[in-house]
N, C-alpha and C positions, 0 to 999 in steps of 0.2 A: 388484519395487518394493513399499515397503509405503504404508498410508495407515492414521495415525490415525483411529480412530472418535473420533463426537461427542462420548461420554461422557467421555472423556477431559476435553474443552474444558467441561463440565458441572460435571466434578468440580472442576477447577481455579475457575471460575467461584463455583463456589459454597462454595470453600474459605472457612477462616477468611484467608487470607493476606492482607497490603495489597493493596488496588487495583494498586500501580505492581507488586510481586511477578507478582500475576496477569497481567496483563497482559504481562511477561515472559513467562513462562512458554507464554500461548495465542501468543503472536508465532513463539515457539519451534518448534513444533507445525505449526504453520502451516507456517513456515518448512521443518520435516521437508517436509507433505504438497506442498506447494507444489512443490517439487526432485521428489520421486514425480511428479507428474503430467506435469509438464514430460518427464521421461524417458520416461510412456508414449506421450507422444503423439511425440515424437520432435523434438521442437522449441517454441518458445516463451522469453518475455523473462525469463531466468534475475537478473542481473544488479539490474534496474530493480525486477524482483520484491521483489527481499530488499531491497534500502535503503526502497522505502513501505512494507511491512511494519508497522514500529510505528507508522506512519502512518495503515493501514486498520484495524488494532486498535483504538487509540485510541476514532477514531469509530466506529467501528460498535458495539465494546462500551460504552464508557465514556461517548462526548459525547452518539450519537444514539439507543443501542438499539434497534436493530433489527430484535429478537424483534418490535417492536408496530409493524412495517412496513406502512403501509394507502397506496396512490397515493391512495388518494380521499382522504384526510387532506390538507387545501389547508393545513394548517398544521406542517404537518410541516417540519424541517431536511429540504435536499436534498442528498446528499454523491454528487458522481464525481470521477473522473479523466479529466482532457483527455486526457493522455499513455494512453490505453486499452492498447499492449501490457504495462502492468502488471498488466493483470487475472489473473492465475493468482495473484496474492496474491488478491486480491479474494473470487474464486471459495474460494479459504481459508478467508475471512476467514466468506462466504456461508455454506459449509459448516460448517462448526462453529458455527453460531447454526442449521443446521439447515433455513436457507432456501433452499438447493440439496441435493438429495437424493444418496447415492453414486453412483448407476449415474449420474448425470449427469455427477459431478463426476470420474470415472476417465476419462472420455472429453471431454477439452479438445482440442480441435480435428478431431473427429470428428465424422461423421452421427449426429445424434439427442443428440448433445452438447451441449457448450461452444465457442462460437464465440470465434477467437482473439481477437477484440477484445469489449470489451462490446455487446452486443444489447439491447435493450429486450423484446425476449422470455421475456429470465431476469428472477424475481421479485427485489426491489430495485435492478438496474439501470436509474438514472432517465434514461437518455438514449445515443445510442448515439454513441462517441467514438472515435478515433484517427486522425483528420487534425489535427495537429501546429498550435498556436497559435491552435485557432479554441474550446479551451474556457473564456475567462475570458468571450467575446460568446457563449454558449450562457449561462454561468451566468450575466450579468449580462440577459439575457432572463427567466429564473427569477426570479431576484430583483426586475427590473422588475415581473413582475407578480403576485407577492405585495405588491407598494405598491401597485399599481393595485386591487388588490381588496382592500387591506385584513386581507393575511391573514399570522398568525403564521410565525415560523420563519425561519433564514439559509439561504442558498442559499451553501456552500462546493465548493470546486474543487479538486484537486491538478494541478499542471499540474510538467514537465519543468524543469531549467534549458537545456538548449538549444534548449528553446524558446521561449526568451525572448529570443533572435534572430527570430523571425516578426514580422513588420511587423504583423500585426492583433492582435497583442499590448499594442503600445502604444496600438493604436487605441480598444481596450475600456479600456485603464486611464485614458484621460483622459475618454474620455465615459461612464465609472461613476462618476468623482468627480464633473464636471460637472454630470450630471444629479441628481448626489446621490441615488442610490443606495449606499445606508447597511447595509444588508443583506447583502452579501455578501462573504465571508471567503474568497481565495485561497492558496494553500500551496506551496509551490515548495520538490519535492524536491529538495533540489540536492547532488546528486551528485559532482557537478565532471566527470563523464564524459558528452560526446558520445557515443552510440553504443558507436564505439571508441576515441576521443582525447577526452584532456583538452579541456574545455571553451574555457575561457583560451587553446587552440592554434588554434580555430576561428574563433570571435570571442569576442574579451574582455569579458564581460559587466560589467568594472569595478566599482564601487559599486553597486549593486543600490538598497541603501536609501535610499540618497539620491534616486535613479532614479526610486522610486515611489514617494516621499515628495514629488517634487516635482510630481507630478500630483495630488497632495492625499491620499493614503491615509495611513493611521498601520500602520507597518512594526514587525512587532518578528523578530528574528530568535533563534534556539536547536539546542539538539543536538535532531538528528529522531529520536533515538531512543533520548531521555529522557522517561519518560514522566511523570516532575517536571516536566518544562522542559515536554511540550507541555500539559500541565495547568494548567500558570502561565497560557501565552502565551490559551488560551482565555477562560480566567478574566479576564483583561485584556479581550480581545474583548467579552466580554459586557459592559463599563462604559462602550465606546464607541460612542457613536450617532450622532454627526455625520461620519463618514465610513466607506469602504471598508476591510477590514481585506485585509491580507497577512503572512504569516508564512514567513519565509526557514531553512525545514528542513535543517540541515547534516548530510546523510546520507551513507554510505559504500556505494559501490554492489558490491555483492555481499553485504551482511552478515546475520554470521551464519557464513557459509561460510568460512574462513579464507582459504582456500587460493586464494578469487576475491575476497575486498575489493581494491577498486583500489588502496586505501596500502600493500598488501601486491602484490600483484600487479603492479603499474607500475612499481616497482621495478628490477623485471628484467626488463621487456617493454616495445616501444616501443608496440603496441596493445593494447586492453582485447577479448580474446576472448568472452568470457562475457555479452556483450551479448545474444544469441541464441542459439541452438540449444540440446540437450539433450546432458548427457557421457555420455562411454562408457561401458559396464559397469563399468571397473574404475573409471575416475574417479568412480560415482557411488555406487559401496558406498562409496571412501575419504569421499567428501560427506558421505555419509548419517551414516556412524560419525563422524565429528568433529563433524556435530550433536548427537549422542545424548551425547557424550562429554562435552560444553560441558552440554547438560540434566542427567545426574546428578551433577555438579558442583554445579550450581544446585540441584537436590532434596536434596543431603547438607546442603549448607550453610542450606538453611530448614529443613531435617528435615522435610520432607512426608511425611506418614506414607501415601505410593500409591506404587504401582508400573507407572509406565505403559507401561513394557517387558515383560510376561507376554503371552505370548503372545493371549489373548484381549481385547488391547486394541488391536490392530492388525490390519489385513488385508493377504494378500501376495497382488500377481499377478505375473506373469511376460507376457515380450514376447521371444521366441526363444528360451524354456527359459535367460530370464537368473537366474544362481543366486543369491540373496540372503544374505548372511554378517550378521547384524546381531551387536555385539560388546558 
């Protein structure tokens, strides 16, 4: 397996290129390391991973900055994920701002590692999450008491679309409008994939916007993984004050990966595999090289003058003398 060093996500960061370029480009990387860790640990949420992706990018570099992480800061934006089995993007996302260190970060779901759901024990994970539709009443607690005290900063959530089947779902969204609480921005990966089935085949989640529009929030919805479109939908957020924001993120679950995006994949299968586990040896060289392959596609066409395939910008390990081919 290999795993991009931080430098990498430094140089890119600190390139001349636009924002939204950048931010391509670390998703990408991510995206590489993400697949890497997943494979060493031998399991983990591949799928849910890659569609928040530009998701956790976004905020962490662009909306909340990271780098100047303090809990004791009462004023800080608060950003998690209800849906917690996406954290090995997270951990990505951690890693390359430098706020998880390697020897942590190769060992996701190991002793002395990364725990497969978020922990509050790893630096910037503000809450510990993965029971299924109880993160918008976690975050609307956050946000309650930054009103109560007075203090700076939104309280946002990324939460599942099929978990927007969970009964305490709706329960938080009517008593956040209610109580007018004004502060807090929810996100809804929405994938269209249950698990393994289509969403729509489980229970049809119908109009969404109108759904939580008519518990009083102001709804905007976008591609989740435009990083124009989520830059808009922010920027919007920030001019409204008299209610609850949510943002309906139209993501593709596995992306990135060709060969697992569900519009690509459902196609010819009646279930979505890739919800879980880690692929084989050969499945995960062919992964890894049609990432790399999609990356210097994108580095020709900006003409980034780096090379972030030389050998001393990556580290390889192995897990049963698995042989590494990178192309």
């Amino acid at each position: 397996m290999i795993i991009f060093k931080k430098k990498i996500f430094d140089k890119i960061f600190n390139s001349n290129l636009h924002k939204y370029k950048k931010a391509e480009l670390i998703a990408d990387f991510c995206r590489l390391n993400t697949l890497s860790i997943i494979k060493l640990a031998g399991s983990g949420h591949l799928g849910t991973s890659m569609s928040a992706m530009d998701i956790f990018v976004w905020l962490k570099y662009f909306q909340i900055y990271t780098k100047k992480f303090n809990k004791k800061n009462m004023n800080r934006d608060i950003f998690f994920s209800s849906k917690g089995h996406d954290v090995p993007a997270m951990y990505s996302v951690l890693y390359s701002l430098g706020i998880i260190n390697l020897n942590k970060f190769i060992l996701l779901r190991r002793l002395n590692g990364l725990d497969g759901h978020p922990d509050v024990s790893i630096k910037s994970i503000e809450t510990n999450t993965g029971s299924l539709g109880m993160g918008i009443s976690k975050a609307k607690g956050f946000a309650w008491s930054k009103k109560y005290l007075k203090k700076k900063g939104d309280t946002i959530v990324l939460t599942g679309d099929g978990e927007f089947q969970e009964g305490q779902i709706y329960e938080s969204l009517q008593t956040t409008a209610h109580q007018k609480i004004n502060n807090l921005i929810v996100i809804i990966d929405h994938n269209k994939i249950q698990s393994s089935k289509f969403v729509k085949n489980i229970i049809d989640l119908k109009n969404i916007k109108k759904k939580v529009e008519s518990f009083g929030w102001y709804v905007l919805r976008c591609n989740g993984h435009s990083f124009n479109d989520l830059d808009s939908a922010f920027k919007k957020f920030k001019k409204i004050n008299d209610k609850p924001k949510l943002l309906i993120a139209d993501t593709v679950k596995g992306r990135g990966i060709k060969s697992i995006e569900h519009t690509y994949f459902m196609k010819k299968n009646k279930s979505y595999v890739w919800h879980s586990g880690a692929p084989s040896d050969k499945v995960y060289n062919q992964m890894i090289n049609s990432l790399i392959l999609e990356i210097r596609k994108k580095l020709m066409k900006l003409k980034f003058n780096f090379n972030p395939f030389e050998k001393n910008n990556y580290l390889k390990y192995s897990k049963r003398n698995i042989s590494i081919d990178i192309h």
